[in-house]
C-alpha positions in Angstrom: -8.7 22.6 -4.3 -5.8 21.8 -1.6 -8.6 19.7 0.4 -10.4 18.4 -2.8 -6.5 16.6 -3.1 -6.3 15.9 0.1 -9.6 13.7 -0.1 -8.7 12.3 -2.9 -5.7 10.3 -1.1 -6.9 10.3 2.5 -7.8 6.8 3.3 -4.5 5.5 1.7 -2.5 7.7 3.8 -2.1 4.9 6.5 -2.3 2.5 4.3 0.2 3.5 1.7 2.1 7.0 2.8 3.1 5.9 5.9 4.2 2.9 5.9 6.5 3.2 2.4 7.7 6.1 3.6 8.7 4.1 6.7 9.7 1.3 4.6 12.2 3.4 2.3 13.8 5.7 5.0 14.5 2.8 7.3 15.6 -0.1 3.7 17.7 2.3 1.6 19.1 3.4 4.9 18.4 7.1 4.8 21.3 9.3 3.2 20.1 12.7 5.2 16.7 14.0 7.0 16.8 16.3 4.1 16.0 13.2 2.2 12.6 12.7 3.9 10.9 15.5 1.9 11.7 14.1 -1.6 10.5 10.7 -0.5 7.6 11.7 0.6 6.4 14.0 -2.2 7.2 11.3 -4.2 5.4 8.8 -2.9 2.6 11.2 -2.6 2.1 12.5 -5.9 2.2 8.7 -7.4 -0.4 7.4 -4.8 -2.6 11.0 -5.8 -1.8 9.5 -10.0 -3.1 5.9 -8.6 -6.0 7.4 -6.5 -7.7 9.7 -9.3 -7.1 6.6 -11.3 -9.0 4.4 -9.5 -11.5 6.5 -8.2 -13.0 7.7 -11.8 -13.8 3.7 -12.2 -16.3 3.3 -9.7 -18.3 6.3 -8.3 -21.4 4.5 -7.5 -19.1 2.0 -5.4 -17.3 5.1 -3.5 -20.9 6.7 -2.9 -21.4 3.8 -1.1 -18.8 3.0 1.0 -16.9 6.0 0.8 -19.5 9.1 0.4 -17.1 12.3 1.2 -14.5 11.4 -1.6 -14.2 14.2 -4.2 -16.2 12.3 -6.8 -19.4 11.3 -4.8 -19.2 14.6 -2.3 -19.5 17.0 -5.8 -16.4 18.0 -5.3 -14.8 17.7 -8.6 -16.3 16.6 -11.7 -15.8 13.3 -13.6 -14.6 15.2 -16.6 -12.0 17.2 -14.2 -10.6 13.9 -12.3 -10.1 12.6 -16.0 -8.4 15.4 -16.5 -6.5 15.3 -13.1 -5.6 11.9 -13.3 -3.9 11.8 -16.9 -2.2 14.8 -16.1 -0.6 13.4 -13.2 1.7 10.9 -15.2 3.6 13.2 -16.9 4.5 15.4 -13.7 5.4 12.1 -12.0 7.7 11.1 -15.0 9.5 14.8 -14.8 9.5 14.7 -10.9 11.2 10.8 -11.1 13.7 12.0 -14.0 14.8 14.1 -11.7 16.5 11.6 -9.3 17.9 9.5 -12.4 16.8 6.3 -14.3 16.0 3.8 -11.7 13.4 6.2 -10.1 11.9 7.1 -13.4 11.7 3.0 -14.1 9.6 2.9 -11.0 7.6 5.6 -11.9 6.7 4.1 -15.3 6.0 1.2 -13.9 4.0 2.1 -11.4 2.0 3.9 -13.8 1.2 0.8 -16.2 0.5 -1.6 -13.6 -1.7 1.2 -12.1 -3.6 1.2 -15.7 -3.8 -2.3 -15.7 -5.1 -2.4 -11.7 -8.1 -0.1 -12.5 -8.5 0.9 -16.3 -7.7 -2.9 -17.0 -9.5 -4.0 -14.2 -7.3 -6.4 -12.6 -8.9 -5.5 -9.3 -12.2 -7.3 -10.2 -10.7 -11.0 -8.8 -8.6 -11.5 -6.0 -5.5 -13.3 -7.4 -4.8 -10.4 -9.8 -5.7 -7.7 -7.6 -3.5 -9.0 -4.9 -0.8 -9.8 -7.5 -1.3 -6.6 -9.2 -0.9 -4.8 -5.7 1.9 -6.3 -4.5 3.9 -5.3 -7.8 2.2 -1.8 -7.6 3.4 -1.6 -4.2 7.1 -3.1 -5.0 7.3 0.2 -7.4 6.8 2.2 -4.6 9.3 1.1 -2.3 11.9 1.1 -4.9 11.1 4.4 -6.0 10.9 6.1 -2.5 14.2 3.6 -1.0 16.4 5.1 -4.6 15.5 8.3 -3.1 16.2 8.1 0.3 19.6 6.2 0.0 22.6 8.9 -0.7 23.1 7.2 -4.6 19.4 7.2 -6.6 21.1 4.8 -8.8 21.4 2.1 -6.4 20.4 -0.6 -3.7 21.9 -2.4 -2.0 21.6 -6.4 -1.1 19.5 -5.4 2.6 17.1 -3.0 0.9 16.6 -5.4 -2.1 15.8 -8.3 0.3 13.5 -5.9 1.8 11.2 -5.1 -1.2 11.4 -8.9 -2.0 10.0 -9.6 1.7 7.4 -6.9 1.2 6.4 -7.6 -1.6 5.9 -11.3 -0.7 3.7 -10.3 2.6 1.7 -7.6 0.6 0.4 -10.6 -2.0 -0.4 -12.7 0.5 -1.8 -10.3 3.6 -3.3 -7.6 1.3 -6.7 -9.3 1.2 -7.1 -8.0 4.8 -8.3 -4.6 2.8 -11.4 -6.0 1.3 -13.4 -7.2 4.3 -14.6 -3.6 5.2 -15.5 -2.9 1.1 -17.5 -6.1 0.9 -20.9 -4.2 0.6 -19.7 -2.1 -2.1 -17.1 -4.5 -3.8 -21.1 -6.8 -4.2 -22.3 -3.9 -5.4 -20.2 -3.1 -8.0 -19.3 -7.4 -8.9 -15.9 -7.7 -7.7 -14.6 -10.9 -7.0 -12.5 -10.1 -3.5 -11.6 -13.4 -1.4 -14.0 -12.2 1.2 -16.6 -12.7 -1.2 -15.6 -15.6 -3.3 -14.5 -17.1 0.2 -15.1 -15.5 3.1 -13.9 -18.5 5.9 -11.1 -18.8 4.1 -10.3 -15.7 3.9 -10.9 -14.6 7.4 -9.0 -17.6 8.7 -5.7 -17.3 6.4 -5.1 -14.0 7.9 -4.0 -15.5 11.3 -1.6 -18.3 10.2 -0.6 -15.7 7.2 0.0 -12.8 9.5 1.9 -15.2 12.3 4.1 -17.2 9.6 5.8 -13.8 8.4 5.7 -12.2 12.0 8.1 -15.3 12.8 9.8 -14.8 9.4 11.1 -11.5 9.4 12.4 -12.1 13.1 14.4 -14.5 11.9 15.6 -12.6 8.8 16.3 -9.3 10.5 17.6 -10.5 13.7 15.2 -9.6 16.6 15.4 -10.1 20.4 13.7 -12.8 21.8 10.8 -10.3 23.3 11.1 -8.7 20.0 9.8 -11.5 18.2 7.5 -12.5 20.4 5.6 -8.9 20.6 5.1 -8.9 16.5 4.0 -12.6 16.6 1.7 -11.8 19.7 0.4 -8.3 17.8 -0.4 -10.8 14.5 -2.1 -12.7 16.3 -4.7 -10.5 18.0 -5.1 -9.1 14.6 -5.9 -12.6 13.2 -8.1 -13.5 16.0 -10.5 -10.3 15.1 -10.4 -11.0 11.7 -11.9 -14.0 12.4 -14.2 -13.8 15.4 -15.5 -9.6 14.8 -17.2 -9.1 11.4 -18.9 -6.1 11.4 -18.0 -3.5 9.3 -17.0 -1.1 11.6 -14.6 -3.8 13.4 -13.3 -5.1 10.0 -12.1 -1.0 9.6 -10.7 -1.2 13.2 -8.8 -4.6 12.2 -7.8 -3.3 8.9 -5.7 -0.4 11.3 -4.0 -2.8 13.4 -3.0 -4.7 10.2 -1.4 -1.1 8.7 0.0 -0.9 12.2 1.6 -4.3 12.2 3.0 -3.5 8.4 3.9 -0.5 10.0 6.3 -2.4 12.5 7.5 -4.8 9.5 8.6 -2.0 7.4 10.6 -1.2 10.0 13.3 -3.9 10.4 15.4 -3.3 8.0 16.4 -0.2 10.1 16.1 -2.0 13.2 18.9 -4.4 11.4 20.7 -2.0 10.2 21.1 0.6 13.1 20.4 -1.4 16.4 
């Protein structure tokens, strides 16, 4: 069962564990290391709610592109994962009311825009899925930064500024996800910018990825050779975007981008402590 779970959540470990937990311990700034265990079970069972959620929509896709997920592998039943996955909002309601209002306000609305991302099917076009992910991931970050700062009920102006900027370079970067899912995404009719425009979309990641490199220099104060580093790491990301389309590179450049978020999550902290 524990690896059945596992599975369920194991390709958005780098791309959504991670880097919020990154993101909260280093915006809210971190009360305690004790703190880091709340935060991260939090973050976990809400991405396990989302996960269930959005893999009981599209098995045939998953068999495709993603074969050893719990569904398509026989692991679990589609009646089970039903099961699963409505059960999981409640425990993440009781787990959030324990840390106070604001959490539980994330929690709930993480849950609804997590209906109306896969049950509503906002993820079928591109400028509602991104939209609808951006928001998704905002509840996230506010959720896990409330937990990690010393008062649940609060954030401050930094961390705020930090979800805004996140949430901003999540909307417009996000796309960077789909190129590797294209086969399946055809196969199941979604309209992701790498299908409904796939130059444009491979060549706004570049200029995308270097504008907010240069942006959150400026906004959390980095060195020079700082700076420079991010805006050189953007752009090598960028560059393979664009010039290496094969599946398996598209997965390799979809790393670099987590890695790069990785790095951006981490300025508030860097602004804060250095």
């Amino acid at each position: 069962m524990l690896l059945t779970i596992f599975l369920f959540v194991k390709s958005d470990i780098k791309t959504t564990l991670i880097p919020i937990t990154i993101f909260s311990v280093s915006s809210a700034p971190l009360c305690t290391p004790h703190r880091i265990v709340p935060v991260v079970w939090w973050i976990f069972l809400h991405l396990l709610q989302f996960d269930t959620s959005n893999q009981i929509q599209d098995v045939e896709e998953d068999a495709k592109n993603k074969p050893i997920r719990p569904l398509p592998a026989g692991r679990i039943s589609l009646r089970h994962a039903i099961i699963l996955r409505w059960g999981l909002v409640p425990a993440c309601w009781i787990i959030s009311i324990l840390h106070g209002g604001p959490v539980l306000f994330s929690s709930v609305a993480l849950v609804l825009f997590t209906i109306l991302y896969n049950e509503l099917q906002a993820h079928r076009h591109w400028l509602t899925k991104n939209v609808v992910t951006a928001i998704g991931f905002a509840s996230f970050e506010i959720g896990g930064t409330l937990i990690a700062g010393c008062d649940a009920s609060h954030m401050d102006a930094a961390a705020c500024l930090s979800v805004a900027i996140s949430t901003a370079v999540f909307a417009t970067t996000i796309h960077t996800q789909d190129f590797k899912d294209e086969e399946g995404d055809r196969l199941t009719g979604r309209m992701t910018l790498p299908i409904v425009s796939p130059q444009l979309g491979r060549a706004s990641v570049l200029p995308l990825l270097a504008f907010w490199s240069i942006a959150v220099s400026f906004v959390w104060e980095l060195t020079w050779a700082y700076s420079t580093l991010l805006l050189c790491f953007s752009v090598l990301i960028g560059v393979r975007f664009l010039l290496l389309r094969s599946r398996a590179a598209d997965q390799t450049s979809f790393l670099l981008y987590n890695v790069w978020l990785s790095a951006v999550h981490m300025l508030p902290g860097y602004w804060r402590y250095l």
